[in-house]
Backbone atoms as SQL, in Angstrom:
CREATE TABLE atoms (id INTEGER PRIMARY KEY, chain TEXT, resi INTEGER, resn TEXT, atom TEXT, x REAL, y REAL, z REAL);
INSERT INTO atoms VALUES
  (1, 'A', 1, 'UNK', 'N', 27.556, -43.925, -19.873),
  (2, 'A', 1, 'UNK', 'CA', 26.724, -43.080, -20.708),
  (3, 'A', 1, 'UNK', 'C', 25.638, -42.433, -19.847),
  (4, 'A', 2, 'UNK', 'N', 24.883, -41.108, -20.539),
  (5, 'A', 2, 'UNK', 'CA', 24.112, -40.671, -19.841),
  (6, 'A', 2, 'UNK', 'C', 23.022, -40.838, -19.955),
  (7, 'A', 3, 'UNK', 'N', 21.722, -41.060, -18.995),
  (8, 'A', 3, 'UNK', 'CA', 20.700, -41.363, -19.356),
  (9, 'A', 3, 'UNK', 'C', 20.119, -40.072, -19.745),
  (10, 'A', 4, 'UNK', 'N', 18.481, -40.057, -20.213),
  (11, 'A', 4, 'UNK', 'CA', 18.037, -39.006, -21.006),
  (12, 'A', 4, 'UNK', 'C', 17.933, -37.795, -20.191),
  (13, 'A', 5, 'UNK', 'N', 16.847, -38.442, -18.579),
  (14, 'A', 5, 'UNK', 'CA', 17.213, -36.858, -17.551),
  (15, 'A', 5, 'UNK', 'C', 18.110, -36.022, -17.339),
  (16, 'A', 6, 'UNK', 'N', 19.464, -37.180, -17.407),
  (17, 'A', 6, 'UNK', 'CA', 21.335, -36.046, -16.874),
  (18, 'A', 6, 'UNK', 'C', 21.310, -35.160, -18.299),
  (19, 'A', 7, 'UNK', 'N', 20.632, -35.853, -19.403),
  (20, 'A', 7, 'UNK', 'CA', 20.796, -35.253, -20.671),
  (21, 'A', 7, 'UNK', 'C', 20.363, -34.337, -20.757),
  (22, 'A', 8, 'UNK', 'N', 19.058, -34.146, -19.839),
  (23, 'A', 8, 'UNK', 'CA', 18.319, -32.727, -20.138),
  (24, 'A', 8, 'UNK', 'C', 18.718, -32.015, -19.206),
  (25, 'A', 9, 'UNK', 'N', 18.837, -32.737, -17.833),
  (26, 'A', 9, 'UNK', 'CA', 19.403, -31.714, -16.827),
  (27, 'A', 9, 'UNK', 'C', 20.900, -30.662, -17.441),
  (28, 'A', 10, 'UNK', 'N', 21.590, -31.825, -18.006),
  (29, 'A', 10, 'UNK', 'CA', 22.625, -30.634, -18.555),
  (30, 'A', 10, 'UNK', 'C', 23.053, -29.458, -19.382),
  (31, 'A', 11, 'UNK', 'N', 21.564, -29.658, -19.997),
  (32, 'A', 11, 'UNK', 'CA', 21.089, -28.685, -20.660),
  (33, 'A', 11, 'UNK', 'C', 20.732, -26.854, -20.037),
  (34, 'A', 12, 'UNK', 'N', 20.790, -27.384, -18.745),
  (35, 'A', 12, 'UNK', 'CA', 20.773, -25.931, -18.362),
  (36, 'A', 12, 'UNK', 'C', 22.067, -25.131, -17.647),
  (37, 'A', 13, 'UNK', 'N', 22.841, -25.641, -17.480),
  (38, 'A', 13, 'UNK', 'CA', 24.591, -25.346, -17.597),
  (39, 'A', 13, 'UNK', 'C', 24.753, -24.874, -18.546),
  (40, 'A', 14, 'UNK', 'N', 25.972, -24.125, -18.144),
  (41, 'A', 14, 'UNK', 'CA', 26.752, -23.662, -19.340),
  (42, 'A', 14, 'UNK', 'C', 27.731, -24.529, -19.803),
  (43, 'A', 15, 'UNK', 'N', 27.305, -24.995, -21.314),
  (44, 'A', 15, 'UNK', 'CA', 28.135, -26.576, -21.543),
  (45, 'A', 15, 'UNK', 'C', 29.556, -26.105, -22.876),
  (46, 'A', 16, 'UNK', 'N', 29.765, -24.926, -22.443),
  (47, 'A', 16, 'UNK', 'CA', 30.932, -24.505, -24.019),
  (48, 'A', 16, 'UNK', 'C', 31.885, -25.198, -23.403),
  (49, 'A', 17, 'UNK', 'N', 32.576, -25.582, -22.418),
  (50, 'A', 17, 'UNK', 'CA', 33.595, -26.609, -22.543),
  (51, 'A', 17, 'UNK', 'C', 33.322, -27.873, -21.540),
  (52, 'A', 18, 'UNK', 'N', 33.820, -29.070, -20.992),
  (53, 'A', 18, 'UNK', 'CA', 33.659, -29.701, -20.246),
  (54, 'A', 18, 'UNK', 'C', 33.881, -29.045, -18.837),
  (55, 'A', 19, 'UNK', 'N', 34.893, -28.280, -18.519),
  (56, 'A', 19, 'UNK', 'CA', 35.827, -27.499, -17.977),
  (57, 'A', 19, 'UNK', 'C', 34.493, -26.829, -16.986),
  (58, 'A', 20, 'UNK', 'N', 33.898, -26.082, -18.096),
  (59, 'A', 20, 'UNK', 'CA', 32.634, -24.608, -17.874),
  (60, 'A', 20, 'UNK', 'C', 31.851, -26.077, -17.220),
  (61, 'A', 21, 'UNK', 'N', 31.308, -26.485, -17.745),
  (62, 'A', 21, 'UNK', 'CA', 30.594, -27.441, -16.955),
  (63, 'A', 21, 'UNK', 'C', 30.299, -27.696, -16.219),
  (64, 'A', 22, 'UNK', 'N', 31.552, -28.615, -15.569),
  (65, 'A', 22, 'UNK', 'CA', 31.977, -28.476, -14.323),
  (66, 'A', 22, 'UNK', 'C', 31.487, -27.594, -13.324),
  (67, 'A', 23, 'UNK', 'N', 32.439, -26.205, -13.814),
  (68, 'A', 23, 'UNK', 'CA', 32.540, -25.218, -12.821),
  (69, 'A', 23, 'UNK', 'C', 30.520, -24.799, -12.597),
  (70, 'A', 24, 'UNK', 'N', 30.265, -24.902, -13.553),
  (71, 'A', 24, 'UNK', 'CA', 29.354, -23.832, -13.711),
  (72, 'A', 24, 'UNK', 'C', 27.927, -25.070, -12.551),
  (73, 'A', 25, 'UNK', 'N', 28.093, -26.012, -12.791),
  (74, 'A', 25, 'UNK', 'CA', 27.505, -26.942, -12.107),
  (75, 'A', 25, 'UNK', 'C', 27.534, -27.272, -9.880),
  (76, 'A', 26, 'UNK', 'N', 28.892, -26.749, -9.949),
  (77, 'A', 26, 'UNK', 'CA', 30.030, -26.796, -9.009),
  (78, 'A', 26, 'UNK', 'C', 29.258, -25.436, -8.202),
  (79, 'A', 27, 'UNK', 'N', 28.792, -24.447, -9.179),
  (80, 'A', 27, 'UNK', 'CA', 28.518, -23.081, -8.360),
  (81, 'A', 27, 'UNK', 'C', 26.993, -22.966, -7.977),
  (82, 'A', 28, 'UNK', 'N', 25.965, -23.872, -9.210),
  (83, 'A', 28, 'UNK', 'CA', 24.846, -23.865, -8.605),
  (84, 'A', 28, 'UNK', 'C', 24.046, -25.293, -7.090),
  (85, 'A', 29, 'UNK', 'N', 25.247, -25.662, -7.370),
  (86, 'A', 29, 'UNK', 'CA', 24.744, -26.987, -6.671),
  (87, 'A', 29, 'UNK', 'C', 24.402, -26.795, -4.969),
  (88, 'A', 30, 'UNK', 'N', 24.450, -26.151, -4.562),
  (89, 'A', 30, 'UNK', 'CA', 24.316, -25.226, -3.199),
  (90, 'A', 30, 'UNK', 'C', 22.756, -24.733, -3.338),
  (91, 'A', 31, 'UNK', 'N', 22.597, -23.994, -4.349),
  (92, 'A', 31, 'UNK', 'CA', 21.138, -23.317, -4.610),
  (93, 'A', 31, 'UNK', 'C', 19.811, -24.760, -4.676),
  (94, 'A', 32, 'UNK', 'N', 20.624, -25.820, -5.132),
  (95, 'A', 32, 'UNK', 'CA', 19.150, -26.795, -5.553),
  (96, 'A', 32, 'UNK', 'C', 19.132, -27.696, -4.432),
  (97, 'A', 33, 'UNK', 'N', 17.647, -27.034, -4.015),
  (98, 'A', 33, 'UNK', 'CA', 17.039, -27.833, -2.684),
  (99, 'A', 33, 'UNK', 'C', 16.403, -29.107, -2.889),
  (100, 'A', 34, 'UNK', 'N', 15.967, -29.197, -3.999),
  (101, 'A', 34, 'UNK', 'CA', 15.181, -30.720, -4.150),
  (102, 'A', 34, 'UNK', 'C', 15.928, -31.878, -3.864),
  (103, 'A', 35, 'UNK', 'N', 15.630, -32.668, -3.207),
  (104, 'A', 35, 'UNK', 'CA', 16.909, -33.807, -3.061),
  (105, 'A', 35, 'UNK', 'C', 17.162, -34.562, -4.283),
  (106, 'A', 36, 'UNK', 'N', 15.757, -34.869, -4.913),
  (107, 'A', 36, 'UNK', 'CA', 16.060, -35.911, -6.396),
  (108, 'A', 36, 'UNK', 'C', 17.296, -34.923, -7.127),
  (109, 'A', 37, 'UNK', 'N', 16.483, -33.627, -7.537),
  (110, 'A', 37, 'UNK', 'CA', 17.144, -32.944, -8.563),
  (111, 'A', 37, 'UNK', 'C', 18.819, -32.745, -7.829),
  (112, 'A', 38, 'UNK', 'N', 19.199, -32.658, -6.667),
  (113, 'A', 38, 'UNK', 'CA', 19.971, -32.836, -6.478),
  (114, 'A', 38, 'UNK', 'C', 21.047, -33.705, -6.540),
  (115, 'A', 39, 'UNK', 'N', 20.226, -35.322, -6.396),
  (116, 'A', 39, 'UNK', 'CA', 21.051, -36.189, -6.373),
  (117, 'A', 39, 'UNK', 'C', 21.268, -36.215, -8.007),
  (118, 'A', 40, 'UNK', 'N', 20.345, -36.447, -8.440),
  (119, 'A', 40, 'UNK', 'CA', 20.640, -35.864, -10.078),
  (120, 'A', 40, 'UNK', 'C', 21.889, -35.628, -11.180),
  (121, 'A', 41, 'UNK', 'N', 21.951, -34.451, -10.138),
  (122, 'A', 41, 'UNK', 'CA', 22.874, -33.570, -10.398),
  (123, 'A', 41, 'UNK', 'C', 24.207, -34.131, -9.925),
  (124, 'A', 42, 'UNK', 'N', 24.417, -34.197, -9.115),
  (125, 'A', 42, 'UNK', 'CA', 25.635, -34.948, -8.133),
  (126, 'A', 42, 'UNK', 'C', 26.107, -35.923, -9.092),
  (127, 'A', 43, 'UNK', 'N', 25.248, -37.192, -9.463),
  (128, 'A', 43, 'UNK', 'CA', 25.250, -38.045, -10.495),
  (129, 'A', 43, 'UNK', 'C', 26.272, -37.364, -11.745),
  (130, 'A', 44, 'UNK', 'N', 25.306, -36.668, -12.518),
  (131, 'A', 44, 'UNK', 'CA', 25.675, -35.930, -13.827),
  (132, 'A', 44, 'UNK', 'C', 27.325, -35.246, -13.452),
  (133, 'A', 45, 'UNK', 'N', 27.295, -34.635, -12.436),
  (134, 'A', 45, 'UNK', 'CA', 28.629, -34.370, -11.914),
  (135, 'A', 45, 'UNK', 'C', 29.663, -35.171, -11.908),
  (136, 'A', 46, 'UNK', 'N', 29.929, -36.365, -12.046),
  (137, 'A', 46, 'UNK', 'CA', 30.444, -37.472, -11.315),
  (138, 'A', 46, 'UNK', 'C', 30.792, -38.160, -13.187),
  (139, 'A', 47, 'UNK', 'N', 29.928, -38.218, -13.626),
  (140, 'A', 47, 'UNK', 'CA', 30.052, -38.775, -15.012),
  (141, 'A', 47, 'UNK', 'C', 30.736, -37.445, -15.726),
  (142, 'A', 48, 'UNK', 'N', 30.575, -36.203, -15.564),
  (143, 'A', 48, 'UNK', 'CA', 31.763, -35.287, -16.648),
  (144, 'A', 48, 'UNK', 'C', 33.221, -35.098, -15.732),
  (145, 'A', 49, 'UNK', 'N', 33.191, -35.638, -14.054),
  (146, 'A', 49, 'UNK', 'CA', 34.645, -35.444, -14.254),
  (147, 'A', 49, 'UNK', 'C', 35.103, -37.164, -14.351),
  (148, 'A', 50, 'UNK', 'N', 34.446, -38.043, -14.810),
  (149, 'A', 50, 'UNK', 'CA', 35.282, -38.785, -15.616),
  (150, 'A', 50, 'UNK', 'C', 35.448, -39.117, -16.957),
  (151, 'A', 51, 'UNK', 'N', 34.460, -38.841, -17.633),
  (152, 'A', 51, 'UNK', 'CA', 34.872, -38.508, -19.402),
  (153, 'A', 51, 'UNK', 'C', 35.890, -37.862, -19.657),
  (154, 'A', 52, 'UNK', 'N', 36.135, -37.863, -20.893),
  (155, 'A', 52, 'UNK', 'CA', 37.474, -37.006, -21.310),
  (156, 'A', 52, 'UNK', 'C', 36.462, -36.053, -22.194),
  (157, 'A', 53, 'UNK', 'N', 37.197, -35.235, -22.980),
  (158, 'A', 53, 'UNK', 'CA', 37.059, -33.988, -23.635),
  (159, 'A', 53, 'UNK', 'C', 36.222, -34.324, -24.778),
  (160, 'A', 54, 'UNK', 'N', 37.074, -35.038, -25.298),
  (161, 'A', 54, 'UNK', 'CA', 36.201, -35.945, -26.572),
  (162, 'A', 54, 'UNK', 'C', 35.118, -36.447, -26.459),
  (163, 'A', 55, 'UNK', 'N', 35.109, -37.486, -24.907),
  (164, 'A', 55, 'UNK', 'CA', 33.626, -37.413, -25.245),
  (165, 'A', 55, 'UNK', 'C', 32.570, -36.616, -25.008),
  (166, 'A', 56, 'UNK', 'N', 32.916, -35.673, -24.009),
  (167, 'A', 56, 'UNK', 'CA', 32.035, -34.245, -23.706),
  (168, 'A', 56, 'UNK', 'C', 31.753, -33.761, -24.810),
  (169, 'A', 57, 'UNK', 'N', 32.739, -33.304, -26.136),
  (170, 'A', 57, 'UNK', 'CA', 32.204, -32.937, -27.441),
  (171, 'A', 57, 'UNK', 'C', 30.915, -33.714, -27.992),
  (172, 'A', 58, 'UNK', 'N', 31.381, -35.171, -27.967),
  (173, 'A', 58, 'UNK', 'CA', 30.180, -35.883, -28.790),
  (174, 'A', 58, 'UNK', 'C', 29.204, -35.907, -28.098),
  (175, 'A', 59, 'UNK', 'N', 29.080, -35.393, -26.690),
  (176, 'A', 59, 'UNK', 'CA', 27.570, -35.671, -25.594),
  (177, 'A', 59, 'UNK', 'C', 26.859, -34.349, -26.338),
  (178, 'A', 60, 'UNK', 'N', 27.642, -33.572, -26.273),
  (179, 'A', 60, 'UNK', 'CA', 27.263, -32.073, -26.644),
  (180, 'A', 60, 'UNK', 'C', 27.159, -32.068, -27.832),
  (181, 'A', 61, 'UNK', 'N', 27.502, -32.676, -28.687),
  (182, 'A', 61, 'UNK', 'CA', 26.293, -32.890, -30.288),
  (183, 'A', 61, 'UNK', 'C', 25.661, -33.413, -30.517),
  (184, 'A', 62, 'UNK', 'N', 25.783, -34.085, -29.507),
  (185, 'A', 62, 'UNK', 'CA', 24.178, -35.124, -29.170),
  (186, 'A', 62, 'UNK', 'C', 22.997, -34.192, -28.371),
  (187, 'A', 63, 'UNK', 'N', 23.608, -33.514, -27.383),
  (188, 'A', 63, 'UNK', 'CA', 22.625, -32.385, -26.899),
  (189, 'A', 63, 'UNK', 'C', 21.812, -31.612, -28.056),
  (190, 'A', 64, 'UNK', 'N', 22.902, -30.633, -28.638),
  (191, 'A', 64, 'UNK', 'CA', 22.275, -30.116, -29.292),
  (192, 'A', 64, 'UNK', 'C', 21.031, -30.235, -30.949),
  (193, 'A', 65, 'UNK', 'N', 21.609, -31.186, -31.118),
  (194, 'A', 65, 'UNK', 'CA', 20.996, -32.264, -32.657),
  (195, 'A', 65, 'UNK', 'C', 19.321, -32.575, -31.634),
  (196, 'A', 66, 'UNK', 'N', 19.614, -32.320, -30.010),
  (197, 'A', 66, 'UNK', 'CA', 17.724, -33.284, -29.692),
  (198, 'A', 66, 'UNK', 'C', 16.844, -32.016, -29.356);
């Protein structure tokens, strides 16, 4: 599960599929110099390519409902 930071961090991706996610995560991760926010990220990375679809849906109505 994700803790509350990956929760917010993922909030600034584009989260319409797990898929977009991914990618969209995949393309900024080059641009972020901070090492925390980086490792962060790397983290959060690592936990959506092992969920499945389903649960990416329910993370993402959990996103949006906070």
């Amino acid at each position: 599960m994700m803790n509350a930071e990956q929760r917010s961090l993922l909030k600034i991706f584009d989260i319409t599929t797990r898929e977009t996610a991914i990618t969209d995560i995949l393309a900024k991760m080059p641009y972020i110099k901070y090492p925390e926010l980086s490792y962060q990220t790397q983290k959060l990375l690592e936990k959506l390519l092992k969920m499945s679809d389903t649960e990416f849906n329910l993370l993402k109505k959990r996103i949006s409902r906070a």
